[in-house]
C-alpha positions as CSV (number, residue, x, y, z in Angstrom):
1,X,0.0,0.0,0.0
2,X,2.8,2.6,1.0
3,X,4.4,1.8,-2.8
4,X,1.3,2.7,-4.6
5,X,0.4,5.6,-2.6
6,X,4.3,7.0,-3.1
7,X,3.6,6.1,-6.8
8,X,0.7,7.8,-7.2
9,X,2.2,10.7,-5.5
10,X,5.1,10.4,-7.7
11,X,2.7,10.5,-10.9
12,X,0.3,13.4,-9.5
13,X,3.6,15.4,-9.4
14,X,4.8,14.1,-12.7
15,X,1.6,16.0,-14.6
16,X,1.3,18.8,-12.5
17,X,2.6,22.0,-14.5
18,X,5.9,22.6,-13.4
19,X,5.1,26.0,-13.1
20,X,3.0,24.9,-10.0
21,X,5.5,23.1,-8.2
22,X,8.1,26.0,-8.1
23,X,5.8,27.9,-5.8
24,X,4.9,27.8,-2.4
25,X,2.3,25.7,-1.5
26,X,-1.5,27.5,-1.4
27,X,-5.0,25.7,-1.2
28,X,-6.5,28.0,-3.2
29,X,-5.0,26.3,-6.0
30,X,-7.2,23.7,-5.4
31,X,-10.2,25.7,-5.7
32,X,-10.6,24.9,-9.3
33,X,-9.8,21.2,-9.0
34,X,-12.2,19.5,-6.7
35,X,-14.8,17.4,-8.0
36,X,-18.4,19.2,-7.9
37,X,-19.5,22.2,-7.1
38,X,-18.1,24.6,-4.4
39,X,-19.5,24.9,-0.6
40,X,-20.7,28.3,-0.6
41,X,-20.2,30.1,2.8
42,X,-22.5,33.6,3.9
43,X,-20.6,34.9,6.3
44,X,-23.6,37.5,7.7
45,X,-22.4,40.7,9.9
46,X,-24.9,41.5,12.6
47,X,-24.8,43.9,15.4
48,X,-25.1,41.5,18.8
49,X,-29.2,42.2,19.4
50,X,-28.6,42.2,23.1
51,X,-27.1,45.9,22.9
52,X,-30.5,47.4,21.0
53,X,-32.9,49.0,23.0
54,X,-35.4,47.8,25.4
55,X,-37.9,48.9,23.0
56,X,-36.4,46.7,19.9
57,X,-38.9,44.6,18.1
58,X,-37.9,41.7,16.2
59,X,-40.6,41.9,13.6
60,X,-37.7,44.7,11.8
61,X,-35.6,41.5,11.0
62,X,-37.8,40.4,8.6
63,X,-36.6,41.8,5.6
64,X,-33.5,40.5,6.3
65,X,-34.7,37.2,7.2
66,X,-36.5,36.9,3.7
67,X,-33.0,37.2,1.6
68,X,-31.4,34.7,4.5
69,X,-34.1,32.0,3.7
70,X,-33.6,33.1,-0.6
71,X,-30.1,31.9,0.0
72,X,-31.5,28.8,1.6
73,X,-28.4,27.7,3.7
74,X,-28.1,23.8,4.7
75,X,-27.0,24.7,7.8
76,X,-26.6,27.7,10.0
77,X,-23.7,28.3,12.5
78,X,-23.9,30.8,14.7
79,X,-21.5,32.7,17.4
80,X,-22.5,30.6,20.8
81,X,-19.9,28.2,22.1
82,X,-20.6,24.6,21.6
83,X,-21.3,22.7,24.6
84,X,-18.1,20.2,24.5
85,X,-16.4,23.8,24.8
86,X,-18.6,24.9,27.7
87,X,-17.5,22.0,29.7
88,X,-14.2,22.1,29.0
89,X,-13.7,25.8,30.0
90,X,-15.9,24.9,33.1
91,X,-13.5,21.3,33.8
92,X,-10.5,24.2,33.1
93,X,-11.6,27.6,35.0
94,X,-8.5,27.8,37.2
95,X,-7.1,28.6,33.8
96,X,-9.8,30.7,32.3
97,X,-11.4,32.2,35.2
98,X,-14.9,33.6,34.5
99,X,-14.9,32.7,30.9
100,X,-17.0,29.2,31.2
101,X,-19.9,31.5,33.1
102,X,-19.5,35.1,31.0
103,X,-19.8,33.1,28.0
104,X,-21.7,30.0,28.4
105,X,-23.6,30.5,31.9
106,X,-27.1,30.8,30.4
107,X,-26.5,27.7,28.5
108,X,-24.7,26.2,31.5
109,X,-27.9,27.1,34.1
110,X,-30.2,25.4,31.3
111,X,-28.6,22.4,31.0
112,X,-28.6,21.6,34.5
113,X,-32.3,22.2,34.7
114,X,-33.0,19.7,31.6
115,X,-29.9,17.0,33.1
116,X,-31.9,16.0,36.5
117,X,-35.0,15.1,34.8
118,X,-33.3,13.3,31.5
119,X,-30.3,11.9,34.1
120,X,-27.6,12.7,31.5
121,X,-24.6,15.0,31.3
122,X,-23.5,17.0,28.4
123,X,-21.6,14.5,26.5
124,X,-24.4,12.1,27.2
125,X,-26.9,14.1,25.8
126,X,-25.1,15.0,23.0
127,X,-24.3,12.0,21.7
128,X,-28.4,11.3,22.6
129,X,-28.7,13.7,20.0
130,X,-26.5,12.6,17.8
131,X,-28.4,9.0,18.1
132,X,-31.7,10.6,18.0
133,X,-31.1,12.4,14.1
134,X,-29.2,9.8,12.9
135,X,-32.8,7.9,13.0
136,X,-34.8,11.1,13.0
137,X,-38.3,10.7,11.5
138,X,-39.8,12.5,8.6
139,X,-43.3,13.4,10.6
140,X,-41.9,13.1,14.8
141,X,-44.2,13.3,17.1
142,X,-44.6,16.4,20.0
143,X,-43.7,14.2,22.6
144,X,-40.5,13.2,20.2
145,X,-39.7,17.5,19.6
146,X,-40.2,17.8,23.3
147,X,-37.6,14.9,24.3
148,X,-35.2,16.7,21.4
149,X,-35.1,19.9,22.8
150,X,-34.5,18.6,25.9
151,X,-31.5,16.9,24.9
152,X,-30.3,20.0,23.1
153,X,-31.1,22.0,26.4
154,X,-29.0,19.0,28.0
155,X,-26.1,19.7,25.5
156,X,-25.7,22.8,26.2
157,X,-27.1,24.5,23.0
158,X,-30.6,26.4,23.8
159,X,-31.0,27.6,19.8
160,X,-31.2,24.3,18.6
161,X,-33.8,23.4,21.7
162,X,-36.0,26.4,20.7
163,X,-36.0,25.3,17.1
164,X,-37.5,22.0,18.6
165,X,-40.1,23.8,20.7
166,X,-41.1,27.0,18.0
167,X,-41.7,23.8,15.5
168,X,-44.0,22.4,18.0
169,X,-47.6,23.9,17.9
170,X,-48.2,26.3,20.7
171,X,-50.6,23.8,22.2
172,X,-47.8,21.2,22.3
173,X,-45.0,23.3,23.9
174,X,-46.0,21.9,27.4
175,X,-44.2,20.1,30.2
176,X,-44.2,16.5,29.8
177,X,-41.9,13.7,31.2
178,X,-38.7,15.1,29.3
179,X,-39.3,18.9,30.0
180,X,-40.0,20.5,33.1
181,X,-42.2,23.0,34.2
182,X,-39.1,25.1,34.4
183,X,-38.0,24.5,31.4
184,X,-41.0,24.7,29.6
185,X,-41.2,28.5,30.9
186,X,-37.6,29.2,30.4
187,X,-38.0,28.0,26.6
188,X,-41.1,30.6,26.5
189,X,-38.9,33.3,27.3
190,X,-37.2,32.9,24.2
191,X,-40.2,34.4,22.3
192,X,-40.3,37.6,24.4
193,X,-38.3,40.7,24.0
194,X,-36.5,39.9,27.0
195,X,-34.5,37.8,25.2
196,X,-32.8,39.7,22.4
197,X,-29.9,37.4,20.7
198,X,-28.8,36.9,17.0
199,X,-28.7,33.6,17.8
200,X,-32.7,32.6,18.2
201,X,-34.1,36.0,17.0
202,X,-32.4,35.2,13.6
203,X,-30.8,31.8,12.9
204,X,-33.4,29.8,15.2
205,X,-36.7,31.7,13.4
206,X,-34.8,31.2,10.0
207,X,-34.1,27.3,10.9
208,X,-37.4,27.1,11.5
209,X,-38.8,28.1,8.5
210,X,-36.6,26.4,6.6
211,X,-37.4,23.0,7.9
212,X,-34.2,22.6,10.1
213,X,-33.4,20.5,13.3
214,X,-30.6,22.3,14.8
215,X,-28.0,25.3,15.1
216,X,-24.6,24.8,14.7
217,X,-22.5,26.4,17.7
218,X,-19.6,27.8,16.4
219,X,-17.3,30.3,18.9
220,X,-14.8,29.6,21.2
221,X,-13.1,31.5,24.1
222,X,-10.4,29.3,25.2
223,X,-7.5,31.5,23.8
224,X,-4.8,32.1,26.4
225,X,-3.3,35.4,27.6
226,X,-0.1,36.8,28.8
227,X,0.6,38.1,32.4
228,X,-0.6,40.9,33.7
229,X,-2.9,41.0,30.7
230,X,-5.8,42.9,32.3
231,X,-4.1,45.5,34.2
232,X,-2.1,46.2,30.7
233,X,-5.3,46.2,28.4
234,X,-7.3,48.3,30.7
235,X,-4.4,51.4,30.6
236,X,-4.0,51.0,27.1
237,X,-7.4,51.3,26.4
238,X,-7.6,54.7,28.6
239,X,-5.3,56.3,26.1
240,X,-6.0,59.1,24.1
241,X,-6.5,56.8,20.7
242,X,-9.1,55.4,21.9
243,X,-11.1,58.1,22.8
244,X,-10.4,59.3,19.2
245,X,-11.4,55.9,17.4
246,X,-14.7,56.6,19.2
247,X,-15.3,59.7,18.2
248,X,-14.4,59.2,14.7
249,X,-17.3,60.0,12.5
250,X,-16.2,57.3,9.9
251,X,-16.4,54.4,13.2
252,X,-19.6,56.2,14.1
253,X,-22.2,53.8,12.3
254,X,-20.8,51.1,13.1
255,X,-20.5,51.7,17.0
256,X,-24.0,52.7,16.7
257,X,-25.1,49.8,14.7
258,X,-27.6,48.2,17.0
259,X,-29.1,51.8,17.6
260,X,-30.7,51.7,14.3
261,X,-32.9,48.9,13.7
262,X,-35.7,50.5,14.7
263,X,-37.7,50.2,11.3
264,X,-38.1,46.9,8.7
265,X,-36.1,49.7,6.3
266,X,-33.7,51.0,8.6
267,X,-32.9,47.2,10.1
268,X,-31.9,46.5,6.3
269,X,-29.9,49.1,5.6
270,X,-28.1,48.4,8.8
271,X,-27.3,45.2,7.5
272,X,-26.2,46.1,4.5
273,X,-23.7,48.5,5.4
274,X,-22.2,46.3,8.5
275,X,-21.9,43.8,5.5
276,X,-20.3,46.2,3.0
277,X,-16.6,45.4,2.3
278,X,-16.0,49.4,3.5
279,X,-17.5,48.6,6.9
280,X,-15.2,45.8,7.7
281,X,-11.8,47.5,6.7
282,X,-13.4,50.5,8.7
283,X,-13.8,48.0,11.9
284,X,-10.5,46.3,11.2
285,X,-8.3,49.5,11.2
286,X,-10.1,51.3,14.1
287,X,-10.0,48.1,16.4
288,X,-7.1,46.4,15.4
289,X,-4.7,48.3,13.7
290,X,-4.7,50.7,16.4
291,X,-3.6,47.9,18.6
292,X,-0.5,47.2,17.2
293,X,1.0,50.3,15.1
294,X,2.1,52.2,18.4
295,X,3.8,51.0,21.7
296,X,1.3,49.7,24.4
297,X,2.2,48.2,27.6
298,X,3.9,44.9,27.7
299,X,3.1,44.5,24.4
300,X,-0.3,43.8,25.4
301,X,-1.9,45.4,22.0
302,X,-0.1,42.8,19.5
303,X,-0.5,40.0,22.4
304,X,-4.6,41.4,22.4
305,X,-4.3,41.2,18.3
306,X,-2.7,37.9,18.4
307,X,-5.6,36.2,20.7
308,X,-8.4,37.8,18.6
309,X,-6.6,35.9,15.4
310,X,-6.8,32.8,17.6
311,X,-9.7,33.0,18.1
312,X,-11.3,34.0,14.6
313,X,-9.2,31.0,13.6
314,X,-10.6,28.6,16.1
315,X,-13.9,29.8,14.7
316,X,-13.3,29.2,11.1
317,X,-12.3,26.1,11.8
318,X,-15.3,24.9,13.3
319,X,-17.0,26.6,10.6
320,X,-15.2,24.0,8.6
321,X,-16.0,21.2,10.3
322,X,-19.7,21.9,9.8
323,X,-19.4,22.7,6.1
324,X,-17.4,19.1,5.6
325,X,-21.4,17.8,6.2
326,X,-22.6,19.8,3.7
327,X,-19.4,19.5,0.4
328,X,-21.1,21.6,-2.3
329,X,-23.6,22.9,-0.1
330,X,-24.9,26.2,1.7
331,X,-23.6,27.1,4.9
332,X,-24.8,30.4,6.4
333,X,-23.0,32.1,9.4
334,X,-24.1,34.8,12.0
335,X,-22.0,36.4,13.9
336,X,-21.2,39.9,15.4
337,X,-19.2,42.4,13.0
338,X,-16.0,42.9,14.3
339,X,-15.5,39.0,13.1
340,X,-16.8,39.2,8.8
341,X,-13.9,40.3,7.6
342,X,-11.5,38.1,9.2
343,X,-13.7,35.3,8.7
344,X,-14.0,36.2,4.9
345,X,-10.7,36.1,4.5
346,X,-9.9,32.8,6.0
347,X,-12.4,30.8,4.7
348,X,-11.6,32.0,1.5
349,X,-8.5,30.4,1.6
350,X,-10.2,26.5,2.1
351,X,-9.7,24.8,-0.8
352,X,-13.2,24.1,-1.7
353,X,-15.0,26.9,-0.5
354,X,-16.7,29.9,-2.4
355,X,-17.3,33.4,0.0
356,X,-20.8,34.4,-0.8
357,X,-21.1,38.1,-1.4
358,X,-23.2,39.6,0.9
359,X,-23.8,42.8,-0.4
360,X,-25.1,40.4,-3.0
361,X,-27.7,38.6,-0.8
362,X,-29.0,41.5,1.2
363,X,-29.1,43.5,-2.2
């Protein structure tokens, strides 16, 4: 076997232009090569809903949700951590203090509501679910949604449960043996204004209407920082630069974003321009750049830089991993601003991936 592999290897080299093997190595090459069409990838910019006023009504998304369900994605990942990463930072918090419970509390306090009644864990559940739409019916019944979003609840990943219950008819999204009363009302705050998040307000509602069993949870917030990182960050930040990047007219709009959705046609126009290519060099320069063309403390504005890259990376890369279910599919993903154009630019980059415009799809 290791002979005709080396041969093969050995031929695929022989034909290649020569041109190509005097260059350094880049996937993109292979962009043109692979068999069958290209896994398109709609990266979608959205200002995080949880900053917009109290007043903010979801019904101004729906423009925007029309040209999401147009584009009619296979699957949708969105910016929540997944729940193996939950646990981990939670098994880990001596070395990430806090970040376990800033970033996946709600999802941690959920799950230990639905694991007493369904005597599971996370990792239990999930492969429950795992099981569960391997096998999973064309027509299930409410008692089989129920037991679903439980598990998802269990898991560690709300949006997917709340796809499970808003598919449900109202009359079915009741306790039963799988969900508590306790759940069953915390899954009915999901469908009040109290709880404004990208996440359900947007990729759940469009999952739902799409036909969809689940959300894929993308982010991660395990990347690492230097000493005295805090204490560094915070004084750089108090400089003068910053006070300038945030009362620069041009990083206006987009620090304002979530002020102005307060109309179906504002909402839209929103979305375009955090979208637009402009917006993202905008964002990129004023956060980032700043951070590491002068002198900062410790270094900590190149050491801040380099853990934002890690973790855009870390993103992408379970990006990836969901689009691998879906070769020459759709995949859409949500997530807050400041990350499009560093996502664009490394997924365009996989070797059989095509970056949706979306200028295009929100045209």
């Amino acid at each position: 076997m290791k002979h005709l592999i080396l041969a093969a290897a050995v031929t695929l080299a022989a034909v290649a232009p020569a041109a190509a093997q005097n260059r350094p190595f880049d996937p993109r090459e292979y962009q043109a090569r692979h068999v069958g069409q290209p896994t398109q990838i709609l990266v979608i910019a959205t200002p995080h809903l949880s900053g917009t006023p109290e007043n903010f009504d979801p019904v101004v998304l729906e423009p925007l949700l029309q040209r999401l369900e147009a584009f009619h994605p296979d699957a949708i990942a969105i910016e929540a951590l997944p729940g193996r990463t939950i646990d981990q930072l939670w098994t880990w918090r001596e070395s990430y203090p806090q970040a376990a419970q800033s970033y996946g509390g709600r999802a941690m306090a959920l799950s230990g509501i639905s694991r007493g009644l369904l005597g599971m864990d996370m990792a239990q559940a999930d492969a429950e679910i795992r099981r569960t739409l391997a096998d999973w019916p064309t027509s299930p019944t409410p008692a089989q949604r129920r037991r679903l979003a439980a598990s998802f609840v269990a898991a560690g990943d709300p949006s997917s449960a709340i796809i499970q219950w808003w598919r449900l008819d109202p009359s079915e999204r009741v306790a039963d043996e799988n969900v508590s009363r306790l759940l069953a009302e915390q899954l009915a705050t999901f469908d009040t204004n109290a709880r404004r998040n990208e996440n359900h307000l947007i990729a759940s509602r469009l999952a739902v209407r799409l036909g969809q069993e689940r959300v894929y949870p993308t982010d991660d917030q395990s990347d690492d920082t230097v000493p005295n990182f805090e204490a560094n960050i915070t004084a750089f930040m108090e400089e003068p630069w910053m006070a300038a990047l945030m009362a620069d007219p041009a990083f206006t709009p987009l620090r304002e974003a979530g002020q102005h959705l307060t109309t179906a046609e504002e909402a839209l126009a929103t979305y375009r321009m955090v979208n637009g290519w402009r917006a993202g060099r905008t964002d990129a320069n004023g956060q980032w750049l700043n951070m590491i063309n002068r002198a900062s403390p410790g270094d900590v504005g190149r050491a801040r830089v380099a853990a934002w890259e890690v973790r855009n990376l870390r993103q992408v890369a379970n990006i990836r991993e969901v689009s691998a279910r879906y070769p020459g599919g759709r995949i859409l993903v949500i997530v807050g601003s400041a990350h499009k154009p560093w996502f664009d630019a490394y997924l365009s980059m996989m070797s059989d991936v095509q970056v949706v415009d979306a200028a295009r799809v929100l045209r």
